[in-house]
C-alpha positions in Angstrom: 0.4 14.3 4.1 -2.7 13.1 2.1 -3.2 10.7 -0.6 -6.3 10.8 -3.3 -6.8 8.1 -5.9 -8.9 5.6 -7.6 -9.2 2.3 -5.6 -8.2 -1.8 -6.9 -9.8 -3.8 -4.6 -8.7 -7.1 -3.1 -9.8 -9.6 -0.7 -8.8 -11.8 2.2 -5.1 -12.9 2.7 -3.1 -11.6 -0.5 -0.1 -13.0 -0.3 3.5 -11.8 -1.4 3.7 -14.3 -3.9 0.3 -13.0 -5.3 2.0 -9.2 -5.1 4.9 -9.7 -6.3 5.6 -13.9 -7.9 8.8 -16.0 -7.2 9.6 -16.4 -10.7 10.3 -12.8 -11.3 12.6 -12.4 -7.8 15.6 -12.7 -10.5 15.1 -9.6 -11.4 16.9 -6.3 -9.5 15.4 -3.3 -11.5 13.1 -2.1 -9.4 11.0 -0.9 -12.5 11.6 -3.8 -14.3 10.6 -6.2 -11.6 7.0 -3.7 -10.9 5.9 -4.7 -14.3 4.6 -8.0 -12.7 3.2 -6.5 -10.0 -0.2 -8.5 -9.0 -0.1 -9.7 -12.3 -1.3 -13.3 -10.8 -4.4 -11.4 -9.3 -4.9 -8.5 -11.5 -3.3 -9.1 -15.1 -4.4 -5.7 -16.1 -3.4 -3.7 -12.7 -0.3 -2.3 -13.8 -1.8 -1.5 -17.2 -4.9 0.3 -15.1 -2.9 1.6 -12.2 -2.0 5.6 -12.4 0.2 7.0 -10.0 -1.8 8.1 -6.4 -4.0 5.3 -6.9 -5.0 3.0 -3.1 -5.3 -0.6 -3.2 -7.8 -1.8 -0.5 -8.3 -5.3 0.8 -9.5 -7.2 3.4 -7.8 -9.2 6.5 -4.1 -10.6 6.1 -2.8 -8.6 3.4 0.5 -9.4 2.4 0.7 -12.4 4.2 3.4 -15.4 2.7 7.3 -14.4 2.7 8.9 -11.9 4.4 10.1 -10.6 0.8 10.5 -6.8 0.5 9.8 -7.1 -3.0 5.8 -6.7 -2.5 5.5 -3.5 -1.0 8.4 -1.9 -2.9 6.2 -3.3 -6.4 3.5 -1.3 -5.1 5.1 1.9 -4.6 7.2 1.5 -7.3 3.7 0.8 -9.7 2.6 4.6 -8.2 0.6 3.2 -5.2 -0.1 6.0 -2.6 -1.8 3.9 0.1 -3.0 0.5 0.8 -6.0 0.2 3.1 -6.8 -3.4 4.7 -8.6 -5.0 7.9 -5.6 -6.0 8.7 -2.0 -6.9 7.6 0.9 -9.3 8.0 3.1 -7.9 10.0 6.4 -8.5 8.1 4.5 -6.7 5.2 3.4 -3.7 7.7 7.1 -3.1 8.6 8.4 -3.6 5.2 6.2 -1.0 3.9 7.1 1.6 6.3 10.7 1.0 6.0 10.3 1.9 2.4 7.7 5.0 2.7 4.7 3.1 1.5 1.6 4.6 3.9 -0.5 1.6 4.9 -3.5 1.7 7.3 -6.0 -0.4 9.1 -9.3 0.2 9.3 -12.0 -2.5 9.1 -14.7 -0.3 7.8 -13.1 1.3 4.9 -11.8 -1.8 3.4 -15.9 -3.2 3.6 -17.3 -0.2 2.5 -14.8 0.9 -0.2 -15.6 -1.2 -3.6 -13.4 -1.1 -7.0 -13.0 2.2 -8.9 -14.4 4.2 -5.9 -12.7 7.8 -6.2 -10.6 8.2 -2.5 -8.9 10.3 -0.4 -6.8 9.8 2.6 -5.0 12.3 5.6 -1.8 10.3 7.2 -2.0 12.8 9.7 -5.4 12.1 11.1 -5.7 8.6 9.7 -9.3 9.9 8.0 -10.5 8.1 5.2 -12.9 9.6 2.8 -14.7 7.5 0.0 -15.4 10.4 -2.0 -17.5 8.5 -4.3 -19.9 7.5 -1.7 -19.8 10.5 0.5 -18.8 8.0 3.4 -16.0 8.6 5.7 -13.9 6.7 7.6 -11.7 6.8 10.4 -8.4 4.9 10.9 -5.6 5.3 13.4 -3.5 8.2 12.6 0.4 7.3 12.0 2.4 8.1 15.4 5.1 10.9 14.8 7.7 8.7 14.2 6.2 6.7 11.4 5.0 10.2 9.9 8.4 11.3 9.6 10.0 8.0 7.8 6.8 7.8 5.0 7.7 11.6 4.3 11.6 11.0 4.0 10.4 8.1 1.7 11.7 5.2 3.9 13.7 4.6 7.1 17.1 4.6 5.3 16.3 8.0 3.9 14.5 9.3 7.0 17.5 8.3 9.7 20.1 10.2 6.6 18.0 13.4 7.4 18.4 12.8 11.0 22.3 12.1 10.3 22.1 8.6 11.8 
């Protein structure tokens, strides 16, 4: 399973309110609600974004609430990957449990900058900035987690399982 896109870059401790903000929670469309997505941050990301694209960011991404909202946003918006130093934890397991491939690697999210062209393996957890002829290395997904980003969530990955 790979990923290959153009890059948005963010910084240190994006939080959910900054993904996806409180005032548009009211909404239950899924596509509806993605139209804000990081508009507090980025008011031209979801105008920019095409679908494959990788946000990267520094340490605490995703950091605030525990709301489900921000990683679903991201997907929903076309997102392949996010790459960050690090992540909140609540916003690690919410993105799995919806199929959104997230990985930590310290390097990448330094050395990758804005509109950088690149191209990520979930298998191997290799990063390659394909613009800058650099690559990366993260920690590869474990089996399990492999196998609920390709059925597209948990929900959907314990249905194939029959659970």
């Amino acid at each position: 399973m790979n990923a290959k896109g153009k890059v948005f870059k963010y910084g240190d401790n994006v939080d959910t309110d900054v993904i996806i903000p409180a005032r548009y929670l009211n909404i239950a469309d899924p596509k509806e609600l993605s139209a804000h997505a990081m508009e507090d941050i980025d008011t031209e990301f979801v105008n920019k974004v095409q679908p494959g694209d990788v946000i990267v960011a520094t340490k605490n991404f995703g950091c605030g609430s525990s709301r489900e909202h921000a990683p679903l946003v991201i997907k929903e918006n076309g997102v392949s990957c996010v790459i960050a130093s690090s992540f909140a934890r609540i916003f690690y397991r919410n993105a799995i449990n919806i199929g959104l491939p997230i990985l930590e690697c310290e390097a990448a999210a330094n050395g990758i900058d804005a509109g950088d062209e690149v191209a990520v393996d979930f298998d191997t957890g290799v990063i390659q900035n394909i613009t800058k002829g650099e690559t990366y290395q993260a920690a590869a997904f474990p089996p399990f987690i492999q196998s609920i980003i390709k059925a597209g969530g948990l929900l959907k990955s314990l249905k194939e399982r029959g659970e």
